[in-house]
MIPAGU-111557 format. One record per residue: x, y, z of N, C-alpha, C in turn. Coordinates in steps of 0.001 Angstrom, whole numbers, padded with zeros to 6 digits, always signed. Layout:
XYZXYZXYZ...
***
This chain:
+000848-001200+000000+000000+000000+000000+000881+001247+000000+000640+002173-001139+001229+003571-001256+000406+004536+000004+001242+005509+000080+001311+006872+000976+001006+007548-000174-000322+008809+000246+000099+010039-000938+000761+011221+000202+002091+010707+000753+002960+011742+001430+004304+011191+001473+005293+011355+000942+006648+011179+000800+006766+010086+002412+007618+008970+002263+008070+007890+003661+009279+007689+003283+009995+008559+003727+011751+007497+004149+011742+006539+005218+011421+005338+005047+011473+004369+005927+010379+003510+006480+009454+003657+005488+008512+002998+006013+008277+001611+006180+008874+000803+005464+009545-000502+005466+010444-000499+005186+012099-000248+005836+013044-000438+005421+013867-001715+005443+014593-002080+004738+015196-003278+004299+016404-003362+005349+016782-002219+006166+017924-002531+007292+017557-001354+007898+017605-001372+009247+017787+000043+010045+018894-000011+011833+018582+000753+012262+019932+000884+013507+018769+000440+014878+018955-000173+015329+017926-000595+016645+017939+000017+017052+016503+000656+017424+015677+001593+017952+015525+001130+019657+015325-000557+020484+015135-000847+021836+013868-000063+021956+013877+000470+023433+012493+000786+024387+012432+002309+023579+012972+002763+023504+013141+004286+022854+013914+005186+022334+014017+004396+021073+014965+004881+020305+014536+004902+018521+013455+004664+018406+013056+004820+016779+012552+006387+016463+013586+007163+016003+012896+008567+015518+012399+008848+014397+011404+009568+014173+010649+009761+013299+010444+011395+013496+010691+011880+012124+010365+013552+011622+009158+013590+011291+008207+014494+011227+007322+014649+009777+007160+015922+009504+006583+016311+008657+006364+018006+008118+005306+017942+007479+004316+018375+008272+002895+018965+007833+002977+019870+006505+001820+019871+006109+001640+020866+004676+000983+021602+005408+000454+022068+006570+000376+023570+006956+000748+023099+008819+001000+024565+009520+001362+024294+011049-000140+023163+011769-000268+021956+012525-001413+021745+013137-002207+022935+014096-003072+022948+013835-003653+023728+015285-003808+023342+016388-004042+024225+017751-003823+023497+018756-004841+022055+018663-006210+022726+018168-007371+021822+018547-006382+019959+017566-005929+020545+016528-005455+019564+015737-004585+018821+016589-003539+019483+017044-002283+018486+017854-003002+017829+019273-004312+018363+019961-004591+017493+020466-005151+016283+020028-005962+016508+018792-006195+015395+018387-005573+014382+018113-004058+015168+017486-002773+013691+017401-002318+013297+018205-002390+013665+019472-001335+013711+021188-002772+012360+021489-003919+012350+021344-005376+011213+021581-004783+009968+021194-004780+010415+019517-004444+009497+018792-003055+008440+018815-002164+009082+019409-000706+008454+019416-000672+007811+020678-001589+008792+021882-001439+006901+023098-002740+006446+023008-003609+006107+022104-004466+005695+022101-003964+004063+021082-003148+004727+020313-003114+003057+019323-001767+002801+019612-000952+003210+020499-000218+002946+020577-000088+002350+022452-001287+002287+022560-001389+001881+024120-000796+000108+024260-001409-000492+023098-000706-002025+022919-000003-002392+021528+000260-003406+021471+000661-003566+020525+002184-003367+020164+002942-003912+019075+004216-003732+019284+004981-002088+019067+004549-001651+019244+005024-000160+019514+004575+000472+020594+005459+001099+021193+005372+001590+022220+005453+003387+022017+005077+004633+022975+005165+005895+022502+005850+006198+023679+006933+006942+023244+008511+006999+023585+008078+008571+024279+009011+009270+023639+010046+010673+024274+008693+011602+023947+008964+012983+024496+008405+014315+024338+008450+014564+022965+007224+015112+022152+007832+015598+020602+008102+016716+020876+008857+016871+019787+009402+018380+019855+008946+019138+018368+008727+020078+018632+007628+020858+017627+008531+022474+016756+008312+022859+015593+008825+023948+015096+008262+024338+013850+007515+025336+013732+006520+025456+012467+005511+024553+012313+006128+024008+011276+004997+022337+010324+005650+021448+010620+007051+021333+011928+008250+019922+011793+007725+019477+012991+007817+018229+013271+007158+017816+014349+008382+016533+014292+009026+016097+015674+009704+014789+016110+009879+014360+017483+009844+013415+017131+010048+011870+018686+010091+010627+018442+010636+010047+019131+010760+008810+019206+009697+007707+019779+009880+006395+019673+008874+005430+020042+010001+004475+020180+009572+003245+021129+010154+001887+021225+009431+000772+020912+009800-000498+021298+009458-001709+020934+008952-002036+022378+007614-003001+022085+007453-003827+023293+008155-004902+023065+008224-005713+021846+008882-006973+021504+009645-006513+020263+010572-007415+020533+011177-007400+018762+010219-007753+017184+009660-006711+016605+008296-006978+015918+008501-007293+014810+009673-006731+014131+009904-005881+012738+009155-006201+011948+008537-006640+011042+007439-006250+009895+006274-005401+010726+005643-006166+011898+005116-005581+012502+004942-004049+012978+005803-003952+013843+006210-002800+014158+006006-001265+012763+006948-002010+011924+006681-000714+010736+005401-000797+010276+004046-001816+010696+003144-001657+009633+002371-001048+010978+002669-001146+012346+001462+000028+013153+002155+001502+013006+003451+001738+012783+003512+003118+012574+003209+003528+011483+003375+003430+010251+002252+003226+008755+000774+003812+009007+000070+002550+009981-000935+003024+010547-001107+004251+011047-000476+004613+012050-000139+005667+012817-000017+007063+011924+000754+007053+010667+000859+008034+009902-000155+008223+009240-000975+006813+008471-002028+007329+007659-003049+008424+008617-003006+007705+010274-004412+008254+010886-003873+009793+010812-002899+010163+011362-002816+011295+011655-002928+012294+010452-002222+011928+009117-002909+012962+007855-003805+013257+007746-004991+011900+007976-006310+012549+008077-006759+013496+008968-005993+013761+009941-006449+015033+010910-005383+016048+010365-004311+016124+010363-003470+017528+009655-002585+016385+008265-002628+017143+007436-002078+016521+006272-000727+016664+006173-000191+015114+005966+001609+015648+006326+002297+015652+004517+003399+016368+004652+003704+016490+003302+005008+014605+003286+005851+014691+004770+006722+014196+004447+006712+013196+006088+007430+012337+005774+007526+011505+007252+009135+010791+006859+010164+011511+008084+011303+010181+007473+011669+009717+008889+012395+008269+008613+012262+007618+009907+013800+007981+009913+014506+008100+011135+015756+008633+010755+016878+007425+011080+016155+006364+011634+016886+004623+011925+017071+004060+010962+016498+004166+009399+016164+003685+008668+017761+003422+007468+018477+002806+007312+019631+002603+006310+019111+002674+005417+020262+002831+004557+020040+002627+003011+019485+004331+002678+019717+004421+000930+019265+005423+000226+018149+006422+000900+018066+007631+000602+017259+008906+001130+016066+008653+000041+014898+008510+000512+013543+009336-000451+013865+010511-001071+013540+010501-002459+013830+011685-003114+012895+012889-002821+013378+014026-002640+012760+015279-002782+012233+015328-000765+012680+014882-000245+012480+015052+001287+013406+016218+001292+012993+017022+002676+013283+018558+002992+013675+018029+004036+015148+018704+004732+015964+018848+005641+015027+019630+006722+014799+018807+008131+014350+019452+009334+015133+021129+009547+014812+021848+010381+015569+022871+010673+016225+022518+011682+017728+023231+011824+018654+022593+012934+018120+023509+014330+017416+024609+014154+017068+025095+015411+015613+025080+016077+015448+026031+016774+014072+026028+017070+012730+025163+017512+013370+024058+018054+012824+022650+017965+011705+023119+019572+010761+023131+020143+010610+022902+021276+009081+022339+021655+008984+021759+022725+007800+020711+023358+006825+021542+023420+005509+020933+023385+004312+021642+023473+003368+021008+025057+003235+021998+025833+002904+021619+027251+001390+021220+026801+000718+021751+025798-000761+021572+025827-000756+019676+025374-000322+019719+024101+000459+018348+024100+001152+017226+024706+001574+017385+025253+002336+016405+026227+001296+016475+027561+000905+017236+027691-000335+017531+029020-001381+016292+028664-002003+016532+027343-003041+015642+026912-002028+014319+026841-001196+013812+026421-000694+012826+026489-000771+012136+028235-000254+012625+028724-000160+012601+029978-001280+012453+031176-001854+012943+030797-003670+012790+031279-004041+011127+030252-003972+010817+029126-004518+009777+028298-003556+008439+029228-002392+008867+029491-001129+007491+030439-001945+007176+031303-002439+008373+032612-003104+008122+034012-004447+007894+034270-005153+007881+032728-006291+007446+032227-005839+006077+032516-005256+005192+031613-004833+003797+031273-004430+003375+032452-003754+003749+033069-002838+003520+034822-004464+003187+035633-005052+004016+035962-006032+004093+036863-007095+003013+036803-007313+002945+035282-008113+001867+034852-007569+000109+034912-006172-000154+034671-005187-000865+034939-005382-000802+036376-004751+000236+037210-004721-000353+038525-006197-000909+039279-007758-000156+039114-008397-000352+039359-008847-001811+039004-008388-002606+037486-008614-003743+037434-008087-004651+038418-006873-004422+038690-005665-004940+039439-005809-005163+040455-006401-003868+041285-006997-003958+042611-008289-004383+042931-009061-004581+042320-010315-005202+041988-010353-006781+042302-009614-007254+041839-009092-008647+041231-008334-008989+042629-007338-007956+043137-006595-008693+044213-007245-008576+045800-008192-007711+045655-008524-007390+046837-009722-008698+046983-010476-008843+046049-011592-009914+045681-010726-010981+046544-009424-011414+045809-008926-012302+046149-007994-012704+047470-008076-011673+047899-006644-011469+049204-005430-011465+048887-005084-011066+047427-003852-011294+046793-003063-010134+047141-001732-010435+047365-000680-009606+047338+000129-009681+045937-000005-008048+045730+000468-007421+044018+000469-006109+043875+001390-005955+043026+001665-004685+042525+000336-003857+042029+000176-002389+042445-001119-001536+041424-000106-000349+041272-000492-000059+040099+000053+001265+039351-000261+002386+040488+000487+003135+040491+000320+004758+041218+000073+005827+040434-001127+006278+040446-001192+007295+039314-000668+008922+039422-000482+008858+041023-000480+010479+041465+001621+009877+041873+001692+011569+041499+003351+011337+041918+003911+011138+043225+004516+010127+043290+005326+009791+044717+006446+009902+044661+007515+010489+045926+008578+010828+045392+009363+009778+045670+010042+009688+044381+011462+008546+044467+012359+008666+045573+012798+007512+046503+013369+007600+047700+015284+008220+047160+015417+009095+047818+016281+009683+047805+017925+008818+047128+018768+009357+046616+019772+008533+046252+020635+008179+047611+021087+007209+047993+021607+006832+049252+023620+008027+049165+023254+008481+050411+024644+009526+050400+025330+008322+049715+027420+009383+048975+028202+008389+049310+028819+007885+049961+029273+006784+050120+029969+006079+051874+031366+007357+051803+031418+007531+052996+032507+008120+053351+033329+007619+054469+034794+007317+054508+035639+006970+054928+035260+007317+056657+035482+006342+057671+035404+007196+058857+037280+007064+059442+038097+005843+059269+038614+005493+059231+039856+004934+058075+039415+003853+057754+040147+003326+056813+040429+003671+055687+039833+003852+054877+040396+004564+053381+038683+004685+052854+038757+004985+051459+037586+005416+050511+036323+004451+050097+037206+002942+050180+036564+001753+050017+035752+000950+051168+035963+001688+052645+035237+001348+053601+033505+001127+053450+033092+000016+054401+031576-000144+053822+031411+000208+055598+030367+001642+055237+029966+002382+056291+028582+002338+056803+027806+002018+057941+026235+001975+058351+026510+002890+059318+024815+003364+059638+024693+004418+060412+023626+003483+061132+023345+003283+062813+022449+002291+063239+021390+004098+063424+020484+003106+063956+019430+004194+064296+020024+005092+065394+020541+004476+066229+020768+005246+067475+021971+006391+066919+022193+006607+065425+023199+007382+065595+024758+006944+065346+024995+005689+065917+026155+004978+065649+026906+004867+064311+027875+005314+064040+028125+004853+062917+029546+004081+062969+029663+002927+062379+030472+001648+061881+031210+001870+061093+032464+001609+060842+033387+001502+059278+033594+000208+059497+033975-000110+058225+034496-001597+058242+035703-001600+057112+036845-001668+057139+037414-001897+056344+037343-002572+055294+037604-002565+054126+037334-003211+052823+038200-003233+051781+038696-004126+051176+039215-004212+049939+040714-005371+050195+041200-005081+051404+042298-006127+051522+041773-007160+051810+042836-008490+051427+042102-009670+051248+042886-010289+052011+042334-011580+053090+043019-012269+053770+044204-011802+054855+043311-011156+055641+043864-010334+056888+043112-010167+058035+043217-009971+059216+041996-009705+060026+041410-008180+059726+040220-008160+059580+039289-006986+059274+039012-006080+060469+038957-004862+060640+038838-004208+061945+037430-003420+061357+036752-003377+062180+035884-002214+062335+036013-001075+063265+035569-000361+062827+035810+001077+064110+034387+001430+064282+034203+002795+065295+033432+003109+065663+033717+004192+067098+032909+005045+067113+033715+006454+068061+032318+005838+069249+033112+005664+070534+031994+005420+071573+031061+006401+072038+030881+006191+073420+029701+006976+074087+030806+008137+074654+032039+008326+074871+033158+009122+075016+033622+009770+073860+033263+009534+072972+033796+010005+071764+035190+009840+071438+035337+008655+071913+036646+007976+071559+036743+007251+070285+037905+007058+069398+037642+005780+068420+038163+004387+068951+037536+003527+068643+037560+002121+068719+037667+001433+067789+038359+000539+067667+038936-000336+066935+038547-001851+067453+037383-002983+066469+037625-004389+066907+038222-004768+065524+039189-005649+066468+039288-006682+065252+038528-007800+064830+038211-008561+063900+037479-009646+063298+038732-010611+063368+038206-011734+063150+038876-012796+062911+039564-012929+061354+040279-013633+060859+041152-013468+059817+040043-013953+058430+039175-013024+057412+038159-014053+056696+038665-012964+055177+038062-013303+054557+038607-013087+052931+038046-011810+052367+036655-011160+052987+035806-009920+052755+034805-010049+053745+033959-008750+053701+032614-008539+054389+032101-008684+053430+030841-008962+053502+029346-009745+052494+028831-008419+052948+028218-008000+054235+027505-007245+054770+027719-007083+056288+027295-006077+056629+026754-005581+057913+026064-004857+058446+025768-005020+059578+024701-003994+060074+024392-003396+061457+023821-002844+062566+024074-001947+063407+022917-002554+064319+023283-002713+065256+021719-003201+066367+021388-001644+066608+019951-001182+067035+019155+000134+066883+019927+000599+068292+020125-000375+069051+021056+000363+070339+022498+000954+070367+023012+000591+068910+024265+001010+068637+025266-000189+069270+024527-000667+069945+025732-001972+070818+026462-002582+070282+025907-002993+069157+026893-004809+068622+026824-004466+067367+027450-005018+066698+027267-005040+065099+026933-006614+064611+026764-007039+063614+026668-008085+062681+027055-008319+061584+028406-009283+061414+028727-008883+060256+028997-010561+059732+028421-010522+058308+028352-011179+057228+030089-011377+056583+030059-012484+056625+031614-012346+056043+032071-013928+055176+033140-013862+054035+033505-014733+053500+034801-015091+054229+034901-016413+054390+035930-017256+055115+037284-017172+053896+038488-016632+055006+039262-016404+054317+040045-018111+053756+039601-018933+054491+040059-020884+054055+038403-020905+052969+038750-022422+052471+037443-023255+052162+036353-022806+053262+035161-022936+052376+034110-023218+053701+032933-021992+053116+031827-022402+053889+030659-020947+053203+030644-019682+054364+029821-018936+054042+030047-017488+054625+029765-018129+055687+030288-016649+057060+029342-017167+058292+029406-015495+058845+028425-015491+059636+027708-014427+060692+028384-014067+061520+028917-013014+062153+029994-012724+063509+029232-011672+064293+028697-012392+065534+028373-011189+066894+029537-010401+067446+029237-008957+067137+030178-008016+067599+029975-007244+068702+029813-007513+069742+029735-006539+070941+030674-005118+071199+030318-004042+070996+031260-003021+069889+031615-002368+071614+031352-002518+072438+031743-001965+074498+033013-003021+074372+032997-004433+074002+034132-004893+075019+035047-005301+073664+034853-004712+072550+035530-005256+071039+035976-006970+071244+034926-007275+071536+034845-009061+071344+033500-009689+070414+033885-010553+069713+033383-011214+068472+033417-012561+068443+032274-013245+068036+032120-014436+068243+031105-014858+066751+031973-016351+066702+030897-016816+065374+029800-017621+065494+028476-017230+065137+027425-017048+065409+026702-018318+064548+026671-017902+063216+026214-019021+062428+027080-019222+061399+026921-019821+060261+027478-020516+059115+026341-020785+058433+026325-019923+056754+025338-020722+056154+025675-021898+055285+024143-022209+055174+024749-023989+054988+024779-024125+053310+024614-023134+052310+024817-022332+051447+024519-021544+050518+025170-020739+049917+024953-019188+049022+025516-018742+050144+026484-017413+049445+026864-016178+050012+025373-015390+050782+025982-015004+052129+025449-013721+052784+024864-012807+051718+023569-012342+051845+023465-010856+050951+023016-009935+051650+022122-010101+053051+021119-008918+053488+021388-009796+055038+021461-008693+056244+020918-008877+057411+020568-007788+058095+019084-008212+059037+018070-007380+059427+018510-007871+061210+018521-006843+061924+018088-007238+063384+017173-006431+063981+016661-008217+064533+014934-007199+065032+015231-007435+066615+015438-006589+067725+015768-007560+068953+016497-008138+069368+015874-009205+069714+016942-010543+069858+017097-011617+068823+017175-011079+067767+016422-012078+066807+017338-011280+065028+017589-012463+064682+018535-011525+062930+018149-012295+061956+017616-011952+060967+017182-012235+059684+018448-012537+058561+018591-013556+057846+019962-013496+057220+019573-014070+056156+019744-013182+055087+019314-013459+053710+020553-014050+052735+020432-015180+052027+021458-015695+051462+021084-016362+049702+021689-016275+048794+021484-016967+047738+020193-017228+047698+019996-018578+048585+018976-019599+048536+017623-019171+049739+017508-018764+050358+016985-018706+051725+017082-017332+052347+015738-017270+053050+015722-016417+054362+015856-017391+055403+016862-016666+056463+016677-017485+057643+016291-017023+058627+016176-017149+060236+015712-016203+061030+016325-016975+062306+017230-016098+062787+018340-016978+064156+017828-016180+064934+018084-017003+066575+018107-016526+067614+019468-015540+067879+019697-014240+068481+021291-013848+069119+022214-014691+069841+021390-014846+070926+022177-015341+072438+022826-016518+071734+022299-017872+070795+022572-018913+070678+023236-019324+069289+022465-018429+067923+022909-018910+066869+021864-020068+066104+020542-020086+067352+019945-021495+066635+019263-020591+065258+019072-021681+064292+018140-021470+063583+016637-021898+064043+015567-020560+063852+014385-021170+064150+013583-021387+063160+013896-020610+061906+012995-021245+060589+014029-020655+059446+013360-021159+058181+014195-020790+057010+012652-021128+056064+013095-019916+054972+011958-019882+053641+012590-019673+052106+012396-020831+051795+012861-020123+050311+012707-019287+049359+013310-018076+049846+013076-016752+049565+014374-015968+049752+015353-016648+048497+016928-016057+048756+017010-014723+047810+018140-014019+048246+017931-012824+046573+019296-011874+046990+019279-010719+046824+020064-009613+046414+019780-008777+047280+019017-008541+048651+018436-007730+049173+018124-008059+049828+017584-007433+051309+016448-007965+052248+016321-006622+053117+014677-006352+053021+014425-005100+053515+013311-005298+055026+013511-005308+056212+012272-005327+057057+011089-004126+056499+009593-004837+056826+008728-003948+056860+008451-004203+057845+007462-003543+058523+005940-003175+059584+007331-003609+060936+008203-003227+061377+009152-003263+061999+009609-004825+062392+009486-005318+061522+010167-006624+061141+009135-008338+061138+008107-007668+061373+007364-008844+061398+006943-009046+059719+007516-008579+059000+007470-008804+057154+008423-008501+056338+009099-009179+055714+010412-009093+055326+009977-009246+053852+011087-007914+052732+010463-008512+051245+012261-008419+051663+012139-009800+049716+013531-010041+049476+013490-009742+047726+014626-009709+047223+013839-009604+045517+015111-009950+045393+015080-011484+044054+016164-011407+043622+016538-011400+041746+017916-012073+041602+017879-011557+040243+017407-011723+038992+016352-012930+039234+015045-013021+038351+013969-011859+038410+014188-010728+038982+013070-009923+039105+011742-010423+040132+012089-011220+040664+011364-011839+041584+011353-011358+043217+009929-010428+043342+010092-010184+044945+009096-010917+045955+009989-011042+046632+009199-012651+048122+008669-011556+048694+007596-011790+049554+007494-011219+050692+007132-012303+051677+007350-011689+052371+007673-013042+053665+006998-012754+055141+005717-013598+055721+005634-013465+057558+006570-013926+058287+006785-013402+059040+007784-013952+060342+006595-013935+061990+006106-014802+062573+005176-015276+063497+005511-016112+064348+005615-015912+065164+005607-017137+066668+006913-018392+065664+007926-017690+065758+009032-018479+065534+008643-019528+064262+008080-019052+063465+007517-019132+062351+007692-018070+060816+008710-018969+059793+008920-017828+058381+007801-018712+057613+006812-017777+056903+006074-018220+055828+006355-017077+054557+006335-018257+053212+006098-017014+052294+004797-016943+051781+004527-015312+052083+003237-014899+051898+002980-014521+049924+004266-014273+049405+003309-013989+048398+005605-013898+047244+004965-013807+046266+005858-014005+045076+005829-013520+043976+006167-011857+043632+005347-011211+042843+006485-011056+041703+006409-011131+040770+007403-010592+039558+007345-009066+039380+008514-009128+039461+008509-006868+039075+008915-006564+037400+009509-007211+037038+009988-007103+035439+010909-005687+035576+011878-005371+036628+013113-004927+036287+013254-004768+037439+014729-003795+037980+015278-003891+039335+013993-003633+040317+013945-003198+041848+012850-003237+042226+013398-002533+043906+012854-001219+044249+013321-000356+045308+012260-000731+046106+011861-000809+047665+010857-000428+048452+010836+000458+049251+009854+000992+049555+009448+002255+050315+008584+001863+051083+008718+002092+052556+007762+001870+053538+006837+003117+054166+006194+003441+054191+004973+004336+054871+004767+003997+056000+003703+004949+056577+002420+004261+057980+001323+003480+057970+001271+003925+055935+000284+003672+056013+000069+002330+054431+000952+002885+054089+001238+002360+052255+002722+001190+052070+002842+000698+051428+004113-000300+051082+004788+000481+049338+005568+001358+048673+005576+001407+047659+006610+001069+046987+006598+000098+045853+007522+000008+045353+007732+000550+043475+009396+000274+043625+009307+001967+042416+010324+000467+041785+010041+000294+040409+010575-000472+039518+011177+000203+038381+012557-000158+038548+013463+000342+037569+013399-000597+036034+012801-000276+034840+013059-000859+033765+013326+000195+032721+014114-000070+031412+014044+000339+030193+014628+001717+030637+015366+002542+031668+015658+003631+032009+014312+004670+032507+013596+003856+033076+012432+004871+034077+012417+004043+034918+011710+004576+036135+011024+004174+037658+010136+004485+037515+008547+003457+037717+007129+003237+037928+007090+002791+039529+006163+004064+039855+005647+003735+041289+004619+002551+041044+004582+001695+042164+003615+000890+042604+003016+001088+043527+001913+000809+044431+001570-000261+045700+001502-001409+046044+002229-002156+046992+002003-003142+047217+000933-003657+048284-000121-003582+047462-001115-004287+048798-001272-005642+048622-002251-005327+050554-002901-006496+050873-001856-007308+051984-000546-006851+051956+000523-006952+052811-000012-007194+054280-000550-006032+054541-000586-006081+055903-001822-007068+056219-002978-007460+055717-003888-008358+055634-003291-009845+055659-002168-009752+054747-001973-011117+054530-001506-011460+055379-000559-010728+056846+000174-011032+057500-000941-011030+058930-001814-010558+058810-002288-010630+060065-003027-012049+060095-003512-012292+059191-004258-014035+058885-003351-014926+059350-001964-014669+058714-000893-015535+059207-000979-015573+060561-000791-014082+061261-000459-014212+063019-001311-014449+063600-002785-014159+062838-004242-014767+063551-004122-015910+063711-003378-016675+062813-003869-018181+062711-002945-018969+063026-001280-018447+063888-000266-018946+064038-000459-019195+065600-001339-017716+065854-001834-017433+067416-002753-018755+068046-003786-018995+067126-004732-019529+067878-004497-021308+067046-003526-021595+067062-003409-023223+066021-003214-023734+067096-004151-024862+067774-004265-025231+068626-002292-025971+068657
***
């Protein structure tokens, strides 16, 4: 099927991969659109482009009759793909008539008699991108409302779209040296405390520091192990916990640090995967590994449960009676912890990295894919966990 408007690229025989957002496209109207007109195309462009293998990319940018932006792929489409933007072009002539459309990914030979964009003057139209933008949180709302509909019916724990802006949790400072050099891995406990741990030499005893209730510095040493995995700060500032690789054969293990009398003792050993995350709630430490959550006693080291729910992370919620873990399948656990009892409550796929944010009142999580962050909610969390402790409480 012919165009009666000039196409560089409308099926091209080779072009430069375009990914999530990267296929640009020019066009040049045979007269400027009007506003009423460009809303009609700003409708039209997330309206058919809401599914299907094209996706609607970047801000256009506008100058006279020149109009450009980009779009991405949901899947790798190619015939596809070029025959909904085709689409896409015929609809929109019929609302402002374009003289020219060139795709600028497109290899091979130039369409004859196409006109060079102007190199200046290019800029976004707020009325435009406004209507775009309103048509997204249209789709979001309706999406999440299905979503939540469906999970609440069900008691399900899952992600719902956020339609109103939440702010992205802050970028974490950078570690700064308190002690040792630049490469130190530094925590701040609640109480204020803050920890260095030396890092980067291998096969030596490891010292941590820490300035006391005198404002003295202190120095413990660790036992002789190969790196820190992790660590972390009891809320009293007292002890530390530190995650560490054995500088011989053998799998990680756990070290109680009593940071008053700089004495250290080994606690557990996992039975295996590397250390990734530890939480202390109390008397009580959460130790996230490869394979497993676990959940030890202090005083002893016993294990009192384990869930398979290993990953890259481990964050307490609702002050530790719910633990999410997410690992590098895009896969986030969330997990009860009850009367010496780990259950996993729920197993949600995020489809790219995956941050959490805790509230008073909300759970949110912000998913990194394709170079953006989408807020979520995670409900039903706190429901799911109270059934658990309802029913952990009263099991005969």
């Amino acid at each position: 099927m012919s165009d009666d408007f000039l196409f560089h690229g409308r099926f091209p025989s080779a072009w430069a991969e375009g990914g999530h957002n990267g296929h640009r496209y020019t066009v040049y109207f045979s007269a400027p659109p009007s506003h009423a007109e460009r809303l009609e195309i700003a409708t039209l462009f997330e309206t058919l482009l809401a599914r299907g293998p094209v996706m609607a990319g970047s801000a256009w940018s506008w100058v006279d009759r020149w109009a450009s932006f980009t779009v991405g792929e949901r899947w790798r489409s190619g015939e596809t793909f070029f025959a909904r933007m085709a689409e896409l072009f015929r609809a929109i002539h019929v609302i402002a008539p374009l003289v020219q459309v060139r795709y600028s990914n497109a290899i091979g030979p130039t369409t004859p008699n196409l006109l060079d964009a102007p190199a200046h003057g290019w800029e976004a139209d707020a009325a435009f991108e406004g209507r775009r933008k309103e048509l997204v949180n249209d789709a979001i709302r309706s999406e999440a409302a299905r979503i939540a509909a469906g999970a609440l019916d069900a008691g399900e724990i899952t992600l719902v779209p956020l339609t109103t802006d939440v702010p992205y949790p802050p970028p974490i400072p950078p570690k700064t040296s308190v002690v040792f050099g630049p490469q130190d891995v530094v925590v701040v406990g609640r109480s204020g405390r803050i920890v260095s741990a030396a890092s980067g030499a291998v096969g030596r005893k490891f010292p941590l520091a820490f300035v006391d209730d005198t404002d003295q510095l202190k120095v413990v040493e660790l036992p002789v192990i190969y790196d820190i995995r992790t660590f972390t700060v009891s809320d009293d500032g007292k002890r530390a916990l530190v995650a560490a690789k054995p500088a011989g054969p053998g799998m990680d293990s756990l070290y109680d640090v009593t940071l008053a009398t700089s004495q250290s003792r080994l606690l557990w050993t996992s039975p295996v995967g590397s250390i990734n995350g530890l939480v202390q709630v109390r008397d009580r430490a959460f130790v996230l590994t490869d394979k497993k959550l676990h959940w030890l006693r202090l005083d002893t080291g016993e294990e009192l449960a384990s869930v398979a729910a290993g990953g890259m992370w481990l964050k307490p919620l609702r002050g530790g009676s719910i633990l999410a873990s997410y690992n590098s399948s895009n896969k986030l656990f969330v997990v009860g912890a009850a009367n010496d009892k780990l259950k996993l409550l729920a197993k949600v796929p995020t489809a790219g990295g995956c941050t959490i944010v805790e509230t008073p009142d909300e759970i949110h999580a912000f998913i990194q894919a394709d170079g953006t962050s989408t807020a979520y909610e995670l409900v039903n969390v706190d429901a799911a966990y109270g059934s658990l402790a309802v029913k952990r409480k009263t099991k005969p």
